[in-house]
VEXLO-157183 format. One record per residue (C-alpha): residue in three letters; y, z, x. Coordinates in steps of 0.02 Angstrom, whole numbers, padded with zeros to 5 digits, always signed. Example, Ala and Ser with C-alpha at 12.3 -4.5 7.8 and 13.67 -1.06 7.14 Angstrom:
BEGIN
ALA-00225+00390+00615/SER-00053+00357+00684/
//
This chain:
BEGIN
UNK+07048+06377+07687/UNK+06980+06306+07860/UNK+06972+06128+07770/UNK+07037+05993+07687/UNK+07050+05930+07503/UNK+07002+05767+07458/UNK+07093+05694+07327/UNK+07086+05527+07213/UNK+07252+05451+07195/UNK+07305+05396+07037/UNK+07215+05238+06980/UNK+07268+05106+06827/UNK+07317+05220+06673/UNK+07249+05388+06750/UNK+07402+05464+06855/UNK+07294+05616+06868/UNK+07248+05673+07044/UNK+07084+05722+07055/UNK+07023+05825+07194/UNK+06820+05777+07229/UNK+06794+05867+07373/UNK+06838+06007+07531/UNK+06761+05962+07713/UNK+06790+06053+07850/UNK+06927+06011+07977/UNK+06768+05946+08102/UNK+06710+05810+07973/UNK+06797+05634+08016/UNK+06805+05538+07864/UNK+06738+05361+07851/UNK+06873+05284+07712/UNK+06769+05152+07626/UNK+06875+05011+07673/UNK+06807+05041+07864/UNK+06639+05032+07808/UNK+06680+04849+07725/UNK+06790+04797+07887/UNK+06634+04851+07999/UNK+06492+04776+07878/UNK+06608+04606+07872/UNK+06625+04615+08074/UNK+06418+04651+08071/UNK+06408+04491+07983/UNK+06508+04384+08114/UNK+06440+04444+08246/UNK+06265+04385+08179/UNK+06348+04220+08151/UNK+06335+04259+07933/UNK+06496+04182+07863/UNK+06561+04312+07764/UNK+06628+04192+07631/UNK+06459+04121+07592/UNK+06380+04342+07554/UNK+06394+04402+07381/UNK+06445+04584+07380/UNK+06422+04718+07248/UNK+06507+04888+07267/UNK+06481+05024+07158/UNK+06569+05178+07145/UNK+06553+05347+07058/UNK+06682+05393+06931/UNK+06803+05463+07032/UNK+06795+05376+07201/UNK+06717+05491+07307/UNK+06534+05393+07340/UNK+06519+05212+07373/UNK+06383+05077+07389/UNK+06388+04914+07464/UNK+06276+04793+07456/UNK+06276+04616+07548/UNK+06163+04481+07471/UNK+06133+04364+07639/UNK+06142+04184+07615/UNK+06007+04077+07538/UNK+05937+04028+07690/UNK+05871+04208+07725/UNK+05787+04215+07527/UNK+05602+04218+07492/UNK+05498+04189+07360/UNK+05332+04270+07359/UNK+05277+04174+07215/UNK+05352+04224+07066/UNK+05560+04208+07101/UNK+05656+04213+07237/UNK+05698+04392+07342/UNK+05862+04410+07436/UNK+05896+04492+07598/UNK+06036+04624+07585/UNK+06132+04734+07686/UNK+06163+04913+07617/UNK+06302+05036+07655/UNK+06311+05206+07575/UNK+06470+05320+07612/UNK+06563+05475+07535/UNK+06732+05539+07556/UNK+06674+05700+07503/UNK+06534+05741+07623/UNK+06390+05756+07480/UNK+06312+05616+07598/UNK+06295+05535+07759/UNK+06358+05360+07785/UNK+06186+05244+07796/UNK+06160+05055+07825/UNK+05996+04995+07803/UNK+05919+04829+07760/UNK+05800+04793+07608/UNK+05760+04629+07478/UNK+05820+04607+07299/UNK+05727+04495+07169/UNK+05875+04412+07064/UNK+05773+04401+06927/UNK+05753+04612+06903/UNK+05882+04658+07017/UNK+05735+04787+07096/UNK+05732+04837+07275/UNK+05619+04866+07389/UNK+05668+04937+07562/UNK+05620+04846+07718/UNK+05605+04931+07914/UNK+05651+05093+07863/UNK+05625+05194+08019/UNK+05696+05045+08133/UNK+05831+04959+08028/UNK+05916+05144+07951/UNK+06061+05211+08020/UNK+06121+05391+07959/UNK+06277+05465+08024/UNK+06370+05610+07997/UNK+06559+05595+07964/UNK+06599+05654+08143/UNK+06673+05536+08247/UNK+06701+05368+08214/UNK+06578+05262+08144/UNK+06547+05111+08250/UNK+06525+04919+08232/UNK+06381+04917+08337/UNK+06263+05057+08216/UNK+06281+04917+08062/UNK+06274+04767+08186/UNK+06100+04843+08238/UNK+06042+04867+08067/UNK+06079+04714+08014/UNK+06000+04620+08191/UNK+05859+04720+08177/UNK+05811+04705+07989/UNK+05833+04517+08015/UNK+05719+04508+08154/UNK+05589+04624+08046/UNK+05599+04503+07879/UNK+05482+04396+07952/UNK+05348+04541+07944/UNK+05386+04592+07791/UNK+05369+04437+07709/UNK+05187+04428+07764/UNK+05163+04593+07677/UNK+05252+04529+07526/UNK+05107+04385+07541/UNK+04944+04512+07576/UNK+05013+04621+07416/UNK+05034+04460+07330/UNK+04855+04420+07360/UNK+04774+04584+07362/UNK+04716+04576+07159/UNK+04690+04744+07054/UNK+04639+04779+06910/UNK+04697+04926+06759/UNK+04542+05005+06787/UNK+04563+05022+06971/UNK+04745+05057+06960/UNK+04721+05213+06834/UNK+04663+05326+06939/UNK+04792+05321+07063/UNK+04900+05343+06923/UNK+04849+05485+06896/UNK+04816+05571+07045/UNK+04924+05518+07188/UNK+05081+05426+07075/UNK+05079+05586+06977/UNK+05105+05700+07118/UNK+05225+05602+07180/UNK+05337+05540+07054/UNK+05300+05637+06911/UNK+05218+05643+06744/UNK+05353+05523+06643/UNK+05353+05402+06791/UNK+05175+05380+06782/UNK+05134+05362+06619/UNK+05305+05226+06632/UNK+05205+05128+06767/UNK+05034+05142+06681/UNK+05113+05048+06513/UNK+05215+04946+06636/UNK+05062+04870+06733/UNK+04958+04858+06571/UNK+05088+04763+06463/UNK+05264+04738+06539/UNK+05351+04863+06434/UNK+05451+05025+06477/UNK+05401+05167+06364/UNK+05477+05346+06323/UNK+05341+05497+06303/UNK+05324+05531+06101/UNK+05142+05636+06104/UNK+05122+05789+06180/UNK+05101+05838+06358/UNK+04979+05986+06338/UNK+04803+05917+06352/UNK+04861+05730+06398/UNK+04875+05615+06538/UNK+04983+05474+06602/UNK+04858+05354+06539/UNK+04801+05457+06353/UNK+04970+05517+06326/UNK+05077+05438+06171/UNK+05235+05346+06191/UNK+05341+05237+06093/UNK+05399+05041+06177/UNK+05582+05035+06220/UNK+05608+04869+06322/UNK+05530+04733+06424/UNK+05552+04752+06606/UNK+05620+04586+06684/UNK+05531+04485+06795/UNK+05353+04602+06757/UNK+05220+04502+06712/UNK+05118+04535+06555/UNK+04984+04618+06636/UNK+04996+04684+06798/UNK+04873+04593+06924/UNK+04908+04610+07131/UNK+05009+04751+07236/UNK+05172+04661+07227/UNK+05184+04685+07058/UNK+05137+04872+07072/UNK+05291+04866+07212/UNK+05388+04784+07098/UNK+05372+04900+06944/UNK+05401+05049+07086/UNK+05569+04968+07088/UNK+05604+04943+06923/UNK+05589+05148+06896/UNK+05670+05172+07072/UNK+05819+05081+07004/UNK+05827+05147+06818/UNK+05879+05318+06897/UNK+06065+05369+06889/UNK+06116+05419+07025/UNK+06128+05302+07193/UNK+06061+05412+07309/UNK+05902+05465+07225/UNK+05877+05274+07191/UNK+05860+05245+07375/UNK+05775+05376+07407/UNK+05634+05338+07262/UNK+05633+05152+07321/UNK+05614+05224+07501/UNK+05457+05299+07459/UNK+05376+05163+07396/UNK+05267+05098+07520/UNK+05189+05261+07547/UNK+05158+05281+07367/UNK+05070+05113+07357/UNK+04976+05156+07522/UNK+04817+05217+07448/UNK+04824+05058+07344/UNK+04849+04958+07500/UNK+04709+05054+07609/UNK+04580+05033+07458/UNK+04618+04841+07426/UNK+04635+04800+07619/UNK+04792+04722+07611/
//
């Protein structure tokens, strides 16, 4: 085989190896520990003490997919109006080639843990494993998405202020939510917006809609208001469904689309 096997090494009680992957003997690896050494340098050489960033990695079962996420300090939170949002710097890797190493910069409300992605086209960096990954593609990320947050905050403030109703918000529900998402997800963000609550489908789909269709309550979304009333809260129940999905990558990729889901919204209410 014109390749090589990647293997887990034993770990705690498991003394298993576990292969979780063959690339090709072209494809440089990225080990995650470079992607932390590089994302820590990043921070430096933006003057962010690394000491005073909160870090969350998360790994699939068996080692071969990683994300990293670095909450900035407190001085680089916002709070639209409802609870503070944090700036954070996100690395995705794989020692497996299933994906390319990203960095990209979005905000986090503490209260939900949701996501929303900020400067995707400008603050994104997507690499293939070939070659060595540099400091300088997550030190521009990370320059460049904190030079952006000041623009995205005032779109965090038009949403906030750009009021909407049920009645308005049902029909793009149904038509362009629908389409993109999905039948489950938009019936989830119709019962969302009209009472804070997640649901599960019960009736039947033949003959129903998102909005007719019936479903059973499972839980109360944190941080979503009673009754959905502005854009940011559409955004922010966009990121609630964007984050209940299991794996990492589509989660990115859902909250990714977000602002062009809410775009008709945004177009219709001026914001």
């Amino acid at each position: 085989m014109n390749g090589s096997t990647i293997v887990r090494l034993p770990f705690g009680d498991d003394e298993t190896l576990i292969p979780v992957g063959v690339v090709s003997k072209d494809y440089s690896l990225v080990p995650h520990h470079a992607v932390l050494d590089i994302a820590t340098e990043a921070l430096k050489a933006a003057e962010i003490t690394p000491g005073n960033v909160r870090a969350q990695l998360t790994l699939t079962e068996y080692g071969e997919r990683m994300a990293l996420s670095l909450y900035l300090p407190d001085k680089y939170t916002f709070d639209p109006g409802d609870g503070p949002m944090a700036m954070c710097l996100e690395c995705l890797n794989s020692v497996d080639g299933s994906t390319r190493f990203r960095a990209l910069m979005g905000w986090f409300r503490f209260v939900c843990s949701n996501g929303l992605i900020i400067g995707v086209t400008r603050s994104d960096v997507r690499r293939r494993h070939i070659g060595d990954l540099r400091l300088q593609d997550v030190g521009a990320v990370l320059t460049s998405g904190l030079k952006e947050a000041e623009t995205e905050k005032k779109n965090f403030e038009c949403w906030r202020k750009a009021e909407i109703t049920l009645d308005q918000l049902a029909p793009w529900i149904e038509k362009e939510l629908r389409k993109g998402w999905g039948f489950k997800a938009a019936t989830r963000t119709y019962h969302i917006a009209r009472s804070g609550t997640d649901v599960e489908i019960v009736g039947q789909y033949k003959g129903n809609s998102p909005t007719s269709i019936g479903v059973r309550k499972t839980k109360s979304v944190p941080g979503a208001p009673a009754k959905c009333s502005n854009l940011f809260d559409v955004s922010q129940i966009l990121a609630w469904l964007a984050k209940e999905r299991r794996d990492v990558q589509e989660q990115l990729e859902w909250r990714e689309q977000i602002p062009e889901l809410i775009a008709p919204l945004t177009n219709r209410k001026g914001a």
